[in-house]
Every structure is written in C-alpha cells, then in structure tokens.
N, C-alpha and C positions, 0 to 999 in steps of 0.2 A: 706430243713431247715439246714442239714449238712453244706452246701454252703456257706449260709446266715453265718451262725456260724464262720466258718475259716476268710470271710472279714470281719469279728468283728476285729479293732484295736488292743486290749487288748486281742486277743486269740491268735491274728499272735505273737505279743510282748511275751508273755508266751514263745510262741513254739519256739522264739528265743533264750531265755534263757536257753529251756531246752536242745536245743541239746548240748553244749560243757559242761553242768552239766552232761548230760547222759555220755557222752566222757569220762570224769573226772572217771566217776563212772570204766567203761572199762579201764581207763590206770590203776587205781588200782589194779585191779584183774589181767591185764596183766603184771605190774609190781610184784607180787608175782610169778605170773607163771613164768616170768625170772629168780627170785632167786631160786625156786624150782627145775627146770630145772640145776641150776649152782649147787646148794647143791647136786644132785640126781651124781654129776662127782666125790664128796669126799666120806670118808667111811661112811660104814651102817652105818644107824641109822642117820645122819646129819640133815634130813630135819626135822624125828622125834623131836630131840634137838633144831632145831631154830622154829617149830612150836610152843614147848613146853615154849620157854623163852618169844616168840611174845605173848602168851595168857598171861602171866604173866603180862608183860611189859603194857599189854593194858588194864588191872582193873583201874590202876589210869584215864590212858586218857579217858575212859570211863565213868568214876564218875566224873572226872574233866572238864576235855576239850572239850569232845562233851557236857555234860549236859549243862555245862555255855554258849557254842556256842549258845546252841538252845534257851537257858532261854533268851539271849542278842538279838537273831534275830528280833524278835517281834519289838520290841523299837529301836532298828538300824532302820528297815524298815517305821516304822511309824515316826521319826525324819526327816528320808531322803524324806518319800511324805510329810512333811510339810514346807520342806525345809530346817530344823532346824540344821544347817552343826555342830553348837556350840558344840548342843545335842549329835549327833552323834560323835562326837568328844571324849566329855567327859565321855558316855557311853562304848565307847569301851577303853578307857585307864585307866579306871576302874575297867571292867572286867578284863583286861591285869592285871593289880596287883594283883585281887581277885585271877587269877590261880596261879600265880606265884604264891603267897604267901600259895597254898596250895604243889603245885608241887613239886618246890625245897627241903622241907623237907622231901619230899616221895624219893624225887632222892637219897639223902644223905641213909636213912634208906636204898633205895632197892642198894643202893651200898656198902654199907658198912654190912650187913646183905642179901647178895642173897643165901649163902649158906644156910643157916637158914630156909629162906622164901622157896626155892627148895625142900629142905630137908621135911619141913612142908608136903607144898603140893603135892608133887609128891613122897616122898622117900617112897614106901614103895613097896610091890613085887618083880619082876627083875630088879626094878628101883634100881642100885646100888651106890656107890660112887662114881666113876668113871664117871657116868651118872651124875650126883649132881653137879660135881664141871665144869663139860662144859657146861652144862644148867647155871650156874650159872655164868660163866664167861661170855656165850652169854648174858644175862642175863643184865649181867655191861656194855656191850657194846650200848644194847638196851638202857640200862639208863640215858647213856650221853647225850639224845635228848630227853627227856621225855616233857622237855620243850617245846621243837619245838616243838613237836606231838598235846600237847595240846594249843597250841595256833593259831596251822595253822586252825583246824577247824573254830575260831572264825575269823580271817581275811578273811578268806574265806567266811564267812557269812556275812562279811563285804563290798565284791565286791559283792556277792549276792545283799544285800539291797538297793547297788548304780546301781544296773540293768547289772553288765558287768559281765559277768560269763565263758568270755570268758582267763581272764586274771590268771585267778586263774589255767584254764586248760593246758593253753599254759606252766606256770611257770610249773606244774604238770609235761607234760610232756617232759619236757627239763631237770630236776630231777631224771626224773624215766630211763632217757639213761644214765644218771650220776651214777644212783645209779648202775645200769648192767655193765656199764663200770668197777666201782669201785670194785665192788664185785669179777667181773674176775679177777683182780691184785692182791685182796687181799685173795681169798681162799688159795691159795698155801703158804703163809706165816701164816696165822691165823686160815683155816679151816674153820670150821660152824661158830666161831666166827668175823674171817671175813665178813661175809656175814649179821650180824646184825651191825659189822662198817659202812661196806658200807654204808647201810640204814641210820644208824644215821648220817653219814656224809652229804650225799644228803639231811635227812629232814632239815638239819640245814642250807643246801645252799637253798631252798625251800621258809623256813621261810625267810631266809633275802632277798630272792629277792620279795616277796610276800610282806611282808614289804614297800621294799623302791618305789615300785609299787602303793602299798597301799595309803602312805606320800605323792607322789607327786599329788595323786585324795585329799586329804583329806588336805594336806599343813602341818601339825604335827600331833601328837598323843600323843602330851603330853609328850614324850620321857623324860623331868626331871622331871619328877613326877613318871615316870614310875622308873628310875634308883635309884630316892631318896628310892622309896620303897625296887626296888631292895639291897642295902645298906644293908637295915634294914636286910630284909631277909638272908640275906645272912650270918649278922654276929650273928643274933641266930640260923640257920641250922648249922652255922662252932660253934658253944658252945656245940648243938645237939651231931654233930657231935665227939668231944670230949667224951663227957657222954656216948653216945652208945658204941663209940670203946675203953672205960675204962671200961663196963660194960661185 
C-alpha cells in the first residue's frame, strides 16, 4: 500500500517540494551556527549580546511578516490553482503595503528608542550599561533590514504557491555564504555589532534577488502601487520620527 502511495502523482510532486524547503530550513540553522561560531572569536559575552538584540529584533517580524506570510498563503495558493495570475498578483502587492506600512514605523521607533526598549527589557540584574548600549546598537544594526526580514517570508510563500521551492533556497543559500563572508570582514571593525550588519546586509541582497526572481515568474508586482504607498509611509514615519526624537 506504501508503494501504491509514493506512485501517487500528487505525493511524488509533495515530496519534490519538500526536499529544498527542508534544505532551506537547515541552511538557516547553519547559517546561525556560522555567526556563532565567528562571535564565540570576539570578547565574552558577544554571542550573548547578538542572541539578545536577534530576540528583540524578531517580535515585530514575528507579528508582522511571518503572520501576514501565512494569512496571504492560503489565497496565493488557491488563485495560482485557479489560475488566477491577476489575483495573485494583487494579493501579494497588497500584502507588500499591509507590512510595510506596519514595519517601517516600528523600524523608526526601534531605532531611534533601542536604548530605552533594552533598557525596559533586559536592564535589570548584571545586565549593566555598558551591556544596554551594545545590545542596543546591535540592535540598530539588526533594524536596518526589519523590512527585508518581513517581507522575504511572504515571497517566499509566494514561490511556495507557484510550486518552485527550489528558487527561494538556492537565493537562501547564496546569502547565507554572503552573510559569513561579510561578518568575517566586519567583526574586527564593529564587533558583535558587525556581525548583525553583516546579516542585515545579506537579508537585504536576499530580498532583492528573491524579488527580481519572483517579477520575472509573475511579470510585476505592482511595484507603483507599492512605492506610491511607500511615499506615503515614509513621510508620516519621518513626522514620527521627528515627534519621538523631540519627545
């Protein structure tokens, strides 16, 4: 019956899928394990400080970027088996605005307030000053790519629902030798906070090739619809912005 099961079309098709998702899943975890490894070469406590600003960094993409990924999969997936390229289209450059337009004002607050937000959460015990303001600068570095972070999960789910899962892993890991590479240049000039550069530098070469990848399967994405919003956003986060750092 096993047998019978596997020369099921639709099972073999699955099982295509899953192995460069599984892949995907392992370059992550081994792409950490390189930076840990690079952190564990700088002073005590380093890996501690970039584990602590990574947990920080990843509340928003968590409430943001993965939940709207998964909310959007559904109806990505069932546009694409209906054929509905329009749908799919407009659904995801939709979502693309929905995060932005939460993201960006988060980026602004956790950059301009990391000391604050550290301080809140973590200053209390041996957690001293000195600890506060390198979490907190790692912290700023992490933030520069808050964007990328939350938007690669949904194009991602977006080669998901077109059946290629192989393209998201390939960019993945061509990113995650970027990001090792980068990080080695940059510890010795920056420290633990180099090593959240690095990262945001790779996730942002990630998203754009992922992207331009994405454009040539799908043909646009709406790109001015996406930038008119962006506009928008941007010139109420910079008033925000303003307000908070007069406040």
């Amino acid at each position: 019956q096993t047998m019978i099961l596997w020369r099921d079309k639709n099972v073999r098709e699955i099982g295509k899928l899953m192995i460069p998702r599984t892949l995907g899943i392992a370059i992550n975890q081994l792409n950490f394990l390189a930076i840990t490894i690079i952190g564990s070469t700088l002073v005590s406590g380093s890996i501690a400080i970039f584990n602590l600003a990574n947990n920080l960094q990843y509340f928003p993409i968590g409430i943001i970027g993965v939940s709207f990924a998964i909310a959007a999969f559904p109806a990505l997936a069932q546009a694409v088996a209906e054929n509905r390229k329009q749908d799919v289209i407009s659904e995801l450059s939709a979502t693309i605005r929905q995060i932005l337009f939460f993201i960006i004002p988060i980026t602004i607050i956790f950059l301009l307030l990391r000391a604050q937000i550290v301080r809140v959460v973590l200053g209390s015990g041996q957690f001293n000053w000195d600890d506060t303001i390198l979490t907190a600068n790692t912290l700023a570095f992490f933030s520069f790519s808050l964007f990328a972070q939350c938007l690669i999960p949904l194009l991602a789910r977006a080669f998901y629902a077109l059946h290629d899962t192989w393209t998201p892993f390939l960019i993945g890991l061509a990113t995650t030798i970027v990001n090792i590479t980068v990080a080695i240049y940059f510890k010795s000039s920056f420290g633990v906070s180099g090593l959240a550069l690095a990262f945001s530098i790779s996730t942002i070469i990630q998203l754009a090739l992922i992207w331009v990848f994405l454009r040539k399967k799908l043909g646009t994405i709406k790109e001015n619809e996406i930038i008119t919003s962006l506009y928008k956003i941007s010139v109420a986060a910079l008033v925000m912005a303003i307000v908070v750092q007069l406040f």
